[in-house]
C-alpha positions in Angstrom: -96.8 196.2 159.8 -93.6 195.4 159.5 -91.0 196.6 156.3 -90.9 193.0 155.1 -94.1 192.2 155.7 -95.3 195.0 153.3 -92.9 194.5 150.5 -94.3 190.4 150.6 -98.1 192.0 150.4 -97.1 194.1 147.5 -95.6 191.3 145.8 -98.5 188.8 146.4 -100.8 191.6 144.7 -100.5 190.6 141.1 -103.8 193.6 140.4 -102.2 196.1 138.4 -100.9 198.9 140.7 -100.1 202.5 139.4 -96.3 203.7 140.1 -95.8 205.9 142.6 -94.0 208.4 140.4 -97.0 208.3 138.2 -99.1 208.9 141.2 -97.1 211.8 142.4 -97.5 213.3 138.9 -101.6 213.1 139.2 -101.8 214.2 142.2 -99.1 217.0 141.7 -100.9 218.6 138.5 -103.9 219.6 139.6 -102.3 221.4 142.6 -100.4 223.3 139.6 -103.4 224.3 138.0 -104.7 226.0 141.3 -101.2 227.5 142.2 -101.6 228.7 138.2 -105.0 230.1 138.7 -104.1 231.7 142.2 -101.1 233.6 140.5 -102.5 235.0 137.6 -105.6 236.5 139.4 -103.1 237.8 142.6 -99.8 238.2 140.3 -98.5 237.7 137.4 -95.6 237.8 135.0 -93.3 241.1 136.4 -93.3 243.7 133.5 -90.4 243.3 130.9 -89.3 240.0 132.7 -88.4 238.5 129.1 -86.0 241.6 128.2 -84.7 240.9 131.5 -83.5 237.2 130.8 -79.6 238.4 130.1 -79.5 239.2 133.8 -77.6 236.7 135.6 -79.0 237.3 138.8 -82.8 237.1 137.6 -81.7 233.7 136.1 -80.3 232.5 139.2 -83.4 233.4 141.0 -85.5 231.4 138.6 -83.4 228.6 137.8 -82.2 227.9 141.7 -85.7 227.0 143.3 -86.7 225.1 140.1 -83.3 223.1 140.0 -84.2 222.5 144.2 -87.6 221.2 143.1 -86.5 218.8 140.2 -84.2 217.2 142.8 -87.2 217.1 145.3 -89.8 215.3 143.5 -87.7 212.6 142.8 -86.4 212.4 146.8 -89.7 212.4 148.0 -90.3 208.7 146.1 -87.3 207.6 147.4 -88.3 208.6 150.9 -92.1 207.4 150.2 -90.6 203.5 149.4 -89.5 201.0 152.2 -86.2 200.4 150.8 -85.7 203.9 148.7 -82.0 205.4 148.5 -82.5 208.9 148.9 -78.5 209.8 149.2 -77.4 210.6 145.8 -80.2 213.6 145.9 -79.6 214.3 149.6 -76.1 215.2 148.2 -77.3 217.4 145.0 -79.0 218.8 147.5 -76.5 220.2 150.0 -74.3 221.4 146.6 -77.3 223.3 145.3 -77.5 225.0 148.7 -73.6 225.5 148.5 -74.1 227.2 145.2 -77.0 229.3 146.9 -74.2 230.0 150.1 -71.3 231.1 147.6 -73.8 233.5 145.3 -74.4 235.3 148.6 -71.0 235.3 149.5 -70.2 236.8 146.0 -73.2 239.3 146.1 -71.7 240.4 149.0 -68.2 240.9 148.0 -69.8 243.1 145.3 -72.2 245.5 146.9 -70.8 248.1 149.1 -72.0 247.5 152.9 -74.5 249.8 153.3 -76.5 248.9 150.3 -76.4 244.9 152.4 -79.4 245.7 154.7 -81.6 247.3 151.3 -80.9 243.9 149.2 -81.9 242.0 152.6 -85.3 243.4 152.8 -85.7 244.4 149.7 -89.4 245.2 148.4 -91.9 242.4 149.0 -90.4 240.4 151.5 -94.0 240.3 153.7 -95.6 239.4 150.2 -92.3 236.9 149.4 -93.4 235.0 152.9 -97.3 235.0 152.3 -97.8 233.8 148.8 -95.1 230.6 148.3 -96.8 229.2 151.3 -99.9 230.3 149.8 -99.2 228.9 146.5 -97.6 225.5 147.7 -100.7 224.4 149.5 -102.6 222.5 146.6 -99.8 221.2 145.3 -98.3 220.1 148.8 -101.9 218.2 149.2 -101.8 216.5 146.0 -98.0 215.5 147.1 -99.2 214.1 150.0 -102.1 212.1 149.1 -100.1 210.2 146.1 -97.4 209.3 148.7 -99.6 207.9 150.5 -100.2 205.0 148.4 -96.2 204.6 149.2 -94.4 203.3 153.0 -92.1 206.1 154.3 -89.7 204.6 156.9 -89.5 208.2 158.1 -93.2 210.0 157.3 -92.6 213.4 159.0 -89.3 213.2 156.9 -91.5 212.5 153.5 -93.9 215.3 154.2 -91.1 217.4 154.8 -89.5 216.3 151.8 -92.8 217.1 150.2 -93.0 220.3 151.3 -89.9 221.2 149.7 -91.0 219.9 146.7 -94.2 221.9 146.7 -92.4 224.8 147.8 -89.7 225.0 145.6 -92.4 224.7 142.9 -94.0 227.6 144.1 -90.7 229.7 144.7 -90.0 229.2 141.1 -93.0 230.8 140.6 -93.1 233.0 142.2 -89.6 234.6 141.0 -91.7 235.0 137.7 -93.2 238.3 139.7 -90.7 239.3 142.6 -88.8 242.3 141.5 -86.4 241.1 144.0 -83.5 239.7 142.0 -80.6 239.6 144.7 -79.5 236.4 146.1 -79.1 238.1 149.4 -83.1 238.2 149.1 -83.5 234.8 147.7 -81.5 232.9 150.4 -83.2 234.9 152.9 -87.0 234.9 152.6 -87.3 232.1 149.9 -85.5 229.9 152.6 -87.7 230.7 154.9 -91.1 230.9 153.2 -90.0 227.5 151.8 -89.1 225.9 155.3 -92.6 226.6 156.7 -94.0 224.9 154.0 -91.4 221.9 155.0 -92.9 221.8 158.8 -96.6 222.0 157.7 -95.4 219.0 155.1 -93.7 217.3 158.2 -96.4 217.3 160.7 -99.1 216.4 158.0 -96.8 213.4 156.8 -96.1 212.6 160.4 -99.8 211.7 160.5 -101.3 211.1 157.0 -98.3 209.4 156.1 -98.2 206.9 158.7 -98.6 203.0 157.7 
């Protein structure tokens, strides 16, 4: 079906039609609730985190992945709709990951060079690269299905898009528990843990998102 074609069938449909963003938000909550449940049985809050807030670097770790997914969610839609215009967030994106680039750069400048390689690995890197994947599967499902009601020009690019947006979720999280508060660390295996979620969201939209 062609792009035209489809927005002339949406507009003959005078049923009543839930919004997309609505739709992303029912099908994103109940992934939530299982990514909830999964972490408080296999994790939970890291001890003292709330005396802990003053730290700059535990904020960033927090507050990075959670300002990634709020900028997500709403790209996904845009990606999900036949005319969206996803460039504004493509933008805030790259800056948020220029922000990420110079807190590494300035955790760097800091720490003497042999202490480089021990914020690298840190403590629970293995852990770090199981359980964001682990915990952005429900939600990446619900994602999925709700943007399916939408017409992706680009679908691997949706689920990818997706994925981020159920991984960054789930990094956010999961920064609630990782004793691992360097940016080094967070660049590192956050990144990476987050971008296999983005290829499973790509192939999966690359099919299930298809119209």
């Amino acid at each position: 079906m062609k792009t035209d074609d489809l927005i002339r069938s949406l507009a003959a449909d005078n049923g009543p039609r839930m919004s997309l963003g609505r739709a992303l938000l029912y099908g994103f909550l109940p992934g939530v609730a299982i990514s909830l449940l999964i972490y408080a049985v296999r994790m939970g809050l890291r001890p003292h985190i709330f005396e802990m807030f003053a730290e700059p670097r535990l904020l960033f770790k927090i507050a990075f992945p959670m300002a990634v997914f709020a900028c997500a969610g709403p790209l996904a839609l845009q990606l999900a709709r036949p005319r969206g215009n996803p460039r504004p967030l493509v933008i805030t994106l790259l800056v948020l990951l220029a922000v990420l680039a110079a807190a590494v750069v300035v955790e760097l400048s800091v720490l003497p060079h042999d202490l480089w390689r021990v914020r690298l690995i840190g403590h629970n890197a293995r852990f770090c690269m199981v359980m964001i994947p682990l915990l952005s599967a429900a939600p990446l499902i619900g994602a999925l299905i709700a943007l399916h009601r939408g017409a992706a020009q680009n679908p691997g690019l949706a689920g990818a898009t997706a994925g981020l947006f159920a991984g960054a979720f789930a990094a956010s999280l999961y920064a609630t528990h990782c004793p691992d508060d360097s940016p080094l660390f967070v660049a590192t295996w956050y990144t990476l843990a987050i971008l296999i979620v983005m290829i499973v969201g790509a192939l999966a939209g690359s099919r299930f998102l298809r119209w």
